[in-house]
N, C-alpha and C positions, 0 to 999 in steps of 0.2 A: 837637734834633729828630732823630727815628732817622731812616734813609735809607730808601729806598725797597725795598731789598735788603737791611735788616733784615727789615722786615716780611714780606717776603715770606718769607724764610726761615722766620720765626717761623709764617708760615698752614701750610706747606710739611712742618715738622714736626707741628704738631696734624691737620693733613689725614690726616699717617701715619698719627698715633696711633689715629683715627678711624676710619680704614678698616679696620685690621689689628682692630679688636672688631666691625665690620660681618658679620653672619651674609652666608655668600657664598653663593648659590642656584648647585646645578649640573643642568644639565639630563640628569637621568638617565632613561632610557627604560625601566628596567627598574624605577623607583619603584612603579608601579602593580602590577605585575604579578603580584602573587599572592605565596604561594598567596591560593585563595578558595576555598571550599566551595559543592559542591551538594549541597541537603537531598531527597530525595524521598518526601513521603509518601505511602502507598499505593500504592506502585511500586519500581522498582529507580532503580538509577544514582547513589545517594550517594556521592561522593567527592569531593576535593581535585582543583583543577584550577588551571593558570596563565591569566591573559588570552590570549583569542586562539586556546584551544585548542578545537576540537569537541567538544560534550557530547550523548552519546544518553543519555537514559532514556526510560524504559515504565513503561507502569501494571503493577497487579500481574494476576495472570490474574482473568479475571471467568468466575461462573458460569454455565449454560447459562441461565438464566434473568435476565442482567443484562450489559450495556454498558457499557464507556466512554463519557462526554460531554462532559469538558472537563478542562483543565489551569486552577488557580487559584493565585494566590501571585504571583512575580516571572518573567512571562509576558512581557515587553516584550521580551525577546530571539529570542521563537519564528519571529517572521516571519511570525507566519499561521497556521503549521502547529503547529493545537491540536488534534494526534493523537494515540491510546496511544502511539504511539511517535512521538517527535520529537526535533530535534536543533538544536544553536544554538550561536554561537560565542560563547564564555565570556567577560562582561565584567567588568568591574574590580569585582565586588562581589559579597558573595552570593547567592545563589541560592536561593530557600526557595520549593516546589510543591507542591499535592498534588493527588490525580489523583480526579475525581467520575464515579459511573456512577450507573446507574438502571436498575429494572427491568424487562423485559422478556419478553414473552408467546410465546418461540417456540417453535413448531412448525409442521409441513411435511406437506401429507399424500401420500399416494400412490394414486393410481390406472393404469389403461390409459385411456385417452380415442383417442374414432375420430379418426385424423387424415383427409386427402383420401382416402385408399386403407385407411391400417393402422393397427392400435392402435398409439399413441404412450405408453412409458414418460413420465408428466410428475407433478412435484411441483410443491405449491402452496401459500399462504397468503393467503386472498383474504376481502373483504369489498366490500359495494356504500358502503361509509362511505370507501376507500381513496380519499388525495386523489391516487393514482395509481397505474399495476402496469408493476410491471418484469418485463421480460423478460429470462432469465439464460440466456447461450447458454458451452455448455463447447468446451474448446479439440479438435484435432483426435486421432482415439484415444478421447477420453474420452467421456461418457454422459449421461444427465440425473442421475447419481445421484452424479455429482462435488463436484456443487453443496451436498449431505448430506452425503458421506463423507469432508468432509476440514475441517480448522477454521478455516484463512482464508475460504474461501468462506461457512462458517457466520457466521464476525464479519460479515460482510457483510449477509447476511441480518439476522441479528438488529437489526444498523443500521438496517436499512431498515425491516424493520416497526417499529421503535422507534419513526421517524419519520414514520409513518402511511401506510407503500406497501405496494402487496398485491403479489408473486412470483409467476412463474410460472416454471420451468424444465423444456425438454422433452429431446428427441435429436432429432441430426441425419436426416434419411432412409437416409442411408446405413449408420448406427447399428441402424436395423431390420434394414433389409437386411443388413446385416453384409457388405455391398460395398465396394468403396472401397480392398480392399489391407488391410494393417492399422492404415490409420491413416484410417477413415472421416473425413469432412469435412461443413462443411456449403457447402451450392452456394450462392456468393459472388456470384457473376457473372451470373445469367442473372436478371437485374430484370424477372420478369413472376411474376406467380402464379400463373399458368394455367398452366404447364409448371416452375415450379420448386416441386416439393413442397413443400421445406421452407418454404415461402414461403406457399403453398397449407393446410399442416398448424397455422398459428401462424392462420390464418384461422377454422380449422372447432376447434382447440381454443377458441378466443378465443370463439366463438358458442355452443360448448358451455357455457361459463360463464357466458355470458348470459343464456342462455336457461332456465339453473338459479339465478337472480336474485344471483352471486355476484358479478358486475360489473357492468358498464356500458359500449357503448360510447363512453358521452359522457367517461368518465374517461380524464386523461390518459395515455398511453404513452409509455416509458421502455423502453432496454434496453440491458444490459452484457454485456461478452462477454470471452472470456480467448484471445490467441492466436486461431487460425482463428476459435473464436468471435468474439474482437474484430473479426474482419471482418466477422464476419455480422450483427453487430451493430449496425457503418457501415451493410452496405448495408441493412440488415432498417430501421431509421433512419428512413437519407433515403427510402425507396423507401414507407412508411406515411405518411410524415411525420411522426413521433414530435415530442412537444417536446424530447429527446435523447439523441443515443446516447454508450456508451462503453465504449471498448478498450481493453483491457489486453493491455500486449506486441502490438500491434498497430501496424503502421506506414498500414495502409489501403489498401498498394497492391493487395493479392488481394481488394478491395470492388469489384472491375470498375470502371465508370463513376461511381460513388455519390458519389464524391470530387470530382469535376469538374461534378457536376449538385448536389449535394444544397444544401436550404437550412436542415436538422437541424443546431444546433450539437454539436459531436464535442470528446470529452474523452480525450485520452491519456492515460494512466498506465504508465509504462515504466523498465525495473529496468536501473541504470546498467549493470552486466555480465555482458546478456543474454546464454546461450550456446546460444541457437536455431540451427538450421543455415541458416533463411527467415526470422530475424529479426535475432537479435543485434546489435554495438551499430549497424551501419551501419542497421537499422531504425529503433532510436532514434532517428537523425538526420531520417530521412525522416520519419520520424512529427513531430518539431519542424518539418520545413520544410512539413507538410502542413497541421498549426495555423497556421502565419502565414499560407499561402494562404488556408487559410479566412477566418481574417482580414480580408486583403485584401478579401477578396471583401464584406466587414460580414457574415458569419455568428461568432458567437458560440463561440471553440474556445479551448482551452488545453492544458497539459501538464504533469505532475508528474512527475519521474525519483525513483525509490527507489534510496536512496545505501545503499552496503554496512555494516555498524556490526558493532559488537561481540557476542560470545556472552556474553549477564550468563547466571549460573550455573541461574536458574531459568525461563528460556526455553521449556524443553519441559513445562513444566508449564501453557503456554494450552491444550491440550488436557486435560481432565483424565484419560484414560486415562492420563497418569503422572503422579505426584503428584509436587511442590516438594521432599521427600526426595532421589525417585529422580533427577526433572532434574538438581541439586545432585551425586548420582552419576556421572551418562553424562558431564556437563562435568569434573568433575574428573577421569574416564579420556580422552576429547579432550585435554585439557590435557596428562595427565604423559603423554602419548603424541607431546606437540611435533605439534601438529595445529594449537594457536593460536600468533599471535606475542605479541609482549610487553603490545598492546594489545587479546589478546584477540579478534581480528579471527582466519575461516577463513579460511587461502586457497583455493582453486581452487572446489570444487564438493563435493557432497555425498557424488560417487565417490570423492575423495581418505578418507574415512573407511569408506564400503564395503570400500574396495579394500585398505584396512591391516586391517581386519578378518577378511579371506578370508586376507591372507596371514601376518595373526600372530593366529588367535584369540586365544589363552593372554593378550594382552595388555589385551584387552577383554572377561572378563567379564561386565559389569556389561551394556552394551549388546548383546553376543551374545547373552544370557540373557533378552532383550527380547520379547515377542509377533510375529507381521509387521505387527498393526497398530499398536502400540509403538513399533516400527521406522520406518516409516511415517511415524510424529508429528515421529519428528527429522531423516528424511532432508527433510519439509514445509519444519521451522525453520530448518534450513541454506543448504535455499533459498531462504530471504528472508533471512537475513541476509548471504548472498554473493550478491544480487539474481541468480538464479539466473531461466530463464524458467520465470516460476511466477505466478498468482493472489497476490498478498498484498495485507494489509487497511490498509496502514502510512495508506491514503490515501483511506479510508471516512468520512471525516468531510468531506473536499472535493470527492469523488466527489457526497454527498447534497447538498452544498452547490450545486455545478455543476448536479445534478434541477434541484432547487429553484429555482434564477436561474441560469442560463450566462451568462449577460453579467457577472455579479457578480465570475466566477474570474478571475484575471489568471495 
């Protein structure tokens, strides 16, 4: 009989032999992680990316007569945010999108209409069929014709009648008068109609449209606003009692009392690196601690921050004053001008390429040689993509969302 200390010897050896062919799992962290590929169709942003990493893409520009509507394909990563532009953190797998729009009927018309006192510069797109009309108020400095002459504000628009709301955009009072210093405003703080024009002026245009069967006041009101407009916006808002208001680059503190009275839900939208001298990012904050008041309170608020991203080469062509050519041009002189970093990202502001251009023409060509309104189009795209304080459209699809249901937006 072997011993006991045979045997065992003998398991002791075959256990070796056994283990040393066992496949040995090692926990690597890096097995997953890429590369992976993002596919974009009908937009930008295809490329290789590791897990983990932030990915912007965009749809491709759309013409004056048609819209983005939705991102389709492998959308589970978006978050929500099924915008032309949006961004997501890249997971362990591919990526295959493509980007749907629809066509679109827009146009703006222009008149003088009598306000309380004076004729009001106002543009408009109205029907008595609108299942609602916004009111579009511009930032301080600016006019009713901001809301026309510039192509975030238009994607905007065009959103909106897409989705069945009639526009109105006028000027501030002080815009007539061309009081105000130079940097007219509109009166924020004095919540009565009877002494505050502008308040007074959205009343007697508002009747003017009625009374020419273009509206209704049974249809609901809405209104957005950009900067000082965002204030006017708050208080124009709570003080009619819209079904809601929304500011952009707006924190709400220059809405007077509207913010501690109103029962209007209020929607922020604010550009992570705002460089407002009365905004910037300490507004931002205020503006998120103002949402959760409201909150608190059970009124219906929220908030979207636009994060700064990449310059893709054909960016300046959502405008079509420059064609996908030329964009492709202006970027690749930014570029070998060491104006981007390695991910393509500007830094500072839109004067850092101003300012390289005053001081080395000969180096920029292609963009000196630009129209002013050209020019214009890219100093716009610079400042949305280094969230500059500026109107942009990154968040037109959750803005209509928020019309639509405020309580819905988180």
């Amino acid at each position: 009989m072997k011993s006991i200390s045979s045997v065992l010897v003998v398991c002791f050896y075959w256990l070796m032999i056994a283990s040393s062919c066992t496949p040995t799992t090692v926990n690597n962290p890096l097995a997953n992680s890429g590369p992976f590929t993002v596919t974009v169709n009908n937009g930008y942003g295809s490329a290789t990316y590791t897990k983990g990493d932030t990915v912007h893409i965009w749809s491709r520009e759309c013409s004056i007569s048609e819209t983005f509507t939705r991102w389709t394909g492998d959308t589970t990563s978006f978050a929500g945010k099924n915008e032309w532009h949006t961004w997501f953190i890249m997971p362990a797998q591919n990526v295959i999108v493509t980007a749907g729009f629809e066509a679109v009927n827009y146009s703006m018309k222009y008149e003088k209409i009598m306000g309380k006192n004076l004729n009001k510069n106002v543009y408009y797109n109205l029907s008595p069929s609108n299942k609602g009309v916004v009111y579009l108020f511009h930032g301080a400095g600016g006019s009713a014709s901001y809301w026309v002459d510039n192509y975030e504000p238009i994607a905007l628009i065009k959103d909106l009648l897409a989705n069945g709301f009639g526009v109105i955009a006028t000027e501030a009072e002080e815009v007539t008068l061309q009081s105000g210093g130079s940097t007219p405003r509109w009166n924020t703080t004095t919540l009565d109609s009877n002494t505050n024009m502008d308040f007074a002026n959205l009343i007697a245009i508002t009747d003017t449209f009625c009374n020419r069967g273009l509206t209704k006041h049974s249809i609901p009101q809405y209104s957005i606003g950009q900067s000082n407009g965002g204030s006017a916006s708050i208080a124009v808002s709570s003080y009619f009692g819209f079904k809601a208001g929304v500011a952009y680059c707006a924190a709400g503190g220059a809405a007077g009392t509207s913010l501690s009275t109103t029962k209007t839900p209020i929607l922020f939208c604010l550009e992570q690196l705002d460089n407002n001298s009365l905004m910037g990012q300490a507004g931002d904050a205020n503006a998120i601690t103002n949402s959760a008041l409201l909150k608190n309170k059970g009124i219906c608020s929220a908030y979207f921050t636009n994060i700064p991203s990449p310059l893709y080469p054909e960016r300046f062509a959502r405008n079509n004053v420059i064609s996908v050519a030329l964009s492709k041009q202006i970027f690749t002189e930014i570029k070998n001008n060491q104006l981007l970093d390695a991910k393509n990202h500007f830094s500072g502001y839109y004067t850092r390429l101003s300012d390289a251009m005053k001081a080395t023409p000969q180096n920029f060509p292609i963009t000196s040689g630009l129209t002013l309104s050209q020019q214009n189009v890219v100093y716009e795209q610079l400042n949305c993509v280094t969230t500059a304080h500026q109107f942009f459209s990154d968040h037109n699809i959750n803005t209509i969302k928020f019309l639509n249901n405020p309580c819905s937006v988180q």
